[in-house]
Backbone as JSON Lines, residues from 0, in Angstrom:
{"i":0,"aa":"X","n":[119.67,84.8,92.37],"ca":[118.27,84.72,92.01],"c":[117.51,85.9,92.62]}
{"i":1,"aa":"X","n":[116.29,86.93,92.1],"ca":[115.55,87.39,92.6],"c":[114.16,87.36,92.13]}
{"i":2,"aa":"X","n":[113.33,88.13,92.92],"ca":[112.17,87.44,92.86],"c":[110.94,89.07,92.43]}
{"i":3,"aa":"X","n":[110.11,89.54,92.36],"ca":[109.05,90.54,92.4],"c":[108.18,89.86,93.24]}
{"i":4,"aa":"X","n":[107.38,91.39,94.06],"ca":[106.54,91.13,94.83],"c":[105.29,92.38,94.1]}
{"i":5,"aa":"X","n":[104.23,91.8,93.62],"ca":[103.43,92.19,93.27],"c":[102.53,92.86,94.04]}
{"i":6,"aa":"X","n":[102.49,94.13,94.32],"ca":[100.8,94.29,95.12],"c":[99.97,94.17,94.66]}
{"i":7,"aa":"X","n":[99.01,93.16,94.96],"ca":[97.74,92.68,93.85],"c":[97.02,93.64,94.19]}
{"i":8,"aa":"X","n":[96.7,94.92,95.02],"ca":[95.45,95.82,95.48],"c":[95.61,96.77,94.43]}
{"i":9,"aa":"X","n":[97.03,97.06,93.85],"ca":[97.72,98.16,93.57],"c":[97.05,97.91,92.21]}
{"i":10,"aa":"X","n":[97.87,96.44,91.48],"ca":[98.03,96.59,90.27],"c":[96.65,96.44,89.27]}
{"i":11,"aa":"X","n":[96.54,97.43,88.31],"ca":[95.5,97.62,87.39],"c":[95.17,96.78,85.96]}
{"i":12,"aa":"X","n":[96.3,95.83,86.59],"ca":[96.5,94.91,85.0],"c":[96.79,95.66,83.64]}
{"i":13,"aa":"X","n":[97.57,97.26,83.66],"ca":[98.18,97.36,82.67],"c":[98.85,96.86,81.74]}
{"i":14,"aa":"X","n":[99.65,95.7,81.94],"ca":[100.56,95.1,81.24],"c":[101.86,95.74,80.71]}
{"i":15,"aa":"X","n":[102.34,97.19,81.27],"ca":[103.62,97.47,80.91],"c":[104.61,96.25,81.31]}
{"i":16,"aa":"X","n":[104.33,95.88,82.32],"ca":[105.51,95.46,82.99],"c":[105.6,93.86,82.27]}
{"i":17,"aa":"X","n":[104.77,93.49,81.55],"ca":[104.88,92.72,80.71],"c":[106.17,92.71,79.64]}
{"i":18,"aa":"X","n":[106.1,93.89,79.2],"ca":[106.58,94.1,78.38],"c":[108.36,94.75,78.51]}
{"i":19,"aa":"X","n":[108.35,95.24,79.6],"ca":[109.65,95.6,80.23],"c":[110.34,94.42,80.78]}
{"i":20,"aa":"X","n":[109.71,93.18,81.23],"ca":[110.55,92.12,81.5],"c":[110.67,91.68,79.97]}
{"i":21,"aa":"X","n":[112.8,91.6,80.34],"ca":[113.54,91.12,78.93],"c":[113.47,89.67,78.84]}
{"i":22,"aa":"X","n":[113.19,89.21,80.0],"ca":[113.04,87.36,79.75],"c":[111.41,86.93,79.84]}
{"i":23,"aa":"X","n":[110.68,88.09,79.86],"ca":[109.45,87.74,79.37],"c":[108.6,86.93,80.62]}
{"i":24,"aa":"X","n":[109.19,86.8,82.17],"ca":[108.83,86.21,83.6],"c":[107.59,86.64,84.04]}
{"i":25,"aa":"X","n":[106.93,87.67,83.19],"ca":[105.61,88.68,83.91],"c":[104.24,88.11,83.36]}
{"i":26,"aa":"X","n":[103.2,87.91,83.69],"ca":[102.09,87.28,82.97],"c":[100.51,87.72,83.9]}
{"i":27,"aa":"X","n":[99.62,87.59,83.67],"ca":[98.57,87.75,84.23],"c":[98.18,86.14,85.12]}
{"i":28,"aa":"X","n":[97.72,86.49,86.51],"ca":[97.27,85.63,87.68],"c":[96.05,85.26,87.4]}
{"i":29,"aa":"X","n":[95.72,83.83,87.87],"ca":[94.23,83.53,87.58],"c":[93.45,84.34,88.6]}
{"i":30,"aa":"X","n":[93.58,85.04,89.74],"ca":[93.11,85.1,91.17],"c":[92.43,87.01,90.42]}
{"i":31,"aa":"X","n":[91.46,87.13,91.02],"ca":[91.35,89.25,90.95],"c":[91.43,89.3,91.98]}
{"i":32,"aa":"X","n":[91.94,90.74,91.81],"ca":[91.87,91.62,93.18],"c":[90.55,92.05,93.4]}
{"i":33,"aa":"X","n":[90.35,93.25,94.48],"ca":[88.74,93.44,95.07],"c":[88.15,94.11,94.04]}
{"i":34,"aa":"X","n":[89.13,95.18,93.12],"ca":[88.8,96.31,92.04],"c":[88.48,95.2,90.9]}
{"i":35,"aa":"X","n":[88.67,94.2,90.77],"ca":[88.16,93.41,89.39],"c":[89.0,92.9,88.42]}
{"i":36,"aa":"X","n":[89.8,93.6,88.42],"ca":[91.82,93.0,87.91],"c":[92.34,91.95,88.02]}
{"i":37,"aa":"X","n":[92.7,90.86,86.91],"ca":[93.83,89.68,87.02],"c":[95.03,90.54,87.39]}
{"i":38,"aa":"X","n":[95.72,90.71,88.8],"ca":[97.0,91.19,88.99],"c":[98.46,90.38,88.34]}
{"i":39,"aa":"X","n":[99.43,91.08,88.24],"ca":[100.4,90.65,87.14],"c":[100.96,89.29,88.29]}
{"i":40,"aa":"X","n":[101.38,88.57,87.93],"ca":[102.2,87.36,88.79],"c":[103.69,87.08,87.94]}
{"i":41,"aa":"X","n":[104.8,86.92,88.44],"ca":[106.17,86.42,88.22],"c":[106.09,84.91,87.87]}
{"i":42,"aa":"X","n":[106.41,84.31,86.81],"ca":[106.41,83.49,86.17],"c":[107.86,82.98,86.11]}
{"i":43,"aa":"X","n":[108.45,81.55,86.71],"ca":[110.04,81.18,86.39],"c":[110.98,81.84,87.28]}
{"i":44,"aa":"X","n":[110.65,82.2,88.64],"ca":[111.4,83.24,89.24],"c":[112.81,82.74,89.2]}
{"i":45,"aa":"X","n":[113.68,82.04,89.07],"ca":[114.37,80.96,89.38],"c":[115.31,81.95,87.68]}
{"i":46,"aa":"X","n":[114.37,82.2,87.1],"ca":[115.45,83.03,85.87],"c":[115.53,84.55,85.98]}
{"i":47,"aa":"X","n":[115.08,85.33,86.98],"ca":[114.51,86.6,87.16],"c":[116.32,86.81,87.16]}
{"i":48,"aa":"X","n":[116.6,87.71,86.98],"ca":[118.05,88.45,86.99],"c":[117.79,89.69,87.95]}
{"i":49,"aa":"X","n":[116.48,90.37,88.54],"ca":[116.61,91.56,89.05],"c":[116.9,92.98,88.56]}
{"i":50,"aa":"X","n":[116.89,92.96,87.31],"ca":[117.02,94.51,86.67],"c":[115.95,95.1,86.71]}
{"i":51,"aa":"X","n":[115.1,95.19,87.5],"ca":[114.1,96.02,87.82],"c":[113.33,97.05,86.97]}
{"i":52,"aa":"X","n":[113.0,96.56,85.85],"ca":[112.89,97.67,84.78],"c":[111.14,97.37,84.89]}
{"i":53,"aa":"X","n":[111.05,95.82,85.6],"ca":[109.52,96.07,85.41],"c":[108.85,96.79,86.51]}
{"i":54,"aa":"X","n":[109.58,97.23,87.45],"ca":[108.78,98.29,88.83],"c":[109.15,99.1,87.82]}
{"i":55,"aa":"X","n":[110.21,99.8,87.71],"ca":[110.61,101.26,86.98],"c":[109.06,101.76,85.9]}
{"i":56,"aa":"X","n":[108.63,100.85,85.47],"ca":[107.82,100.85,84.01],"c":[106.37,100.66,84.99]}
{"i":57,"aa":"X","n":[106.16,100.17,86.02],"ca":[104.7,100.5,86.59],"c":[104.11,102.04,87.11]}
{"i":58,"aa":"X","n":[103.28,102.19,86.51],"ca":[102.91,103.62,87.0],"c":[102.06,103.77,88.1]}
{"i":59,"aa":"X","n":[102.04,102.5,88.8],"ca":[101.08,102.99,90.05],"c":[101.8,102.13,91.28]}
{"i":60,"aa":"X","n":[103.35,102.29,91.38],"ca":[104.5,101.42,92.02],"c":[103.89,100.13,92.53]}
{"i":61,"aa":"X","n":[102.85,99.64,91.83],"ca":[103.31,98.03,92.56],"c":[103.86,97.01,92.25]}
{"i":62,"aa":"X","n":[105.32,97.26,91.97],"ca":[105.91,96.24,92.01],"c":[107.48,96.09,93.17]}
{"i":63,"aa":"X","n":[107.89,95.22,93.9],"ca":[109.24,95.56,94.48],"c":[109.71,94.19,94.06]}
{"i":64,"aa":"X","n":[111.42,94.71,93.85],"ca":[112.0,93.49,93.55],"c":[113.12,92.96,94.59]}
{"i":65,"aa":"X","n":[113.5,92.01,94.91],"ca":[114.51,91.41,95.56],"c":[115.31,90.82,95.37]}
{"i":66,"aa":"X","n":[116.36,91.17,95.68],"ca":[117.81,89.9,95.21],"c":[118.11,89.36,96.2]}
């Protein structure tokens, strides 16, 4: 099992990383950050596989993943 750790300060609510997770685990948080942003939150971590394609695909690195 692994998990993403989101930096909510970081993230701009782009939604790439939406779209780079292949099981679809990535979604928008009810909570904003200070900048005004729903930050992305991990959804189902329990199915996350760890192929890391959704840090790879953030352009402002906040995402880390763990196995």
């Amino acid at each position: 099992m692994a998990r993403i750790e989101v930096k909510s300060e970081i993230c701009k609510s782009c939604k790439l990383c939406f779209s780079a997770c292949p099981k679809g685990l990535i979604g928008l948080g009810d909570k904003l950050n200070s900048k005004g942003y729903h930050y992305a939150v991990q959804h189902n971590p329990e199915k996350c596989t760890g192929c890391k394609f959704c840090a790879i695909m953030c352009p402002d690195a906040a995402i880390n993943v763990y196995k």
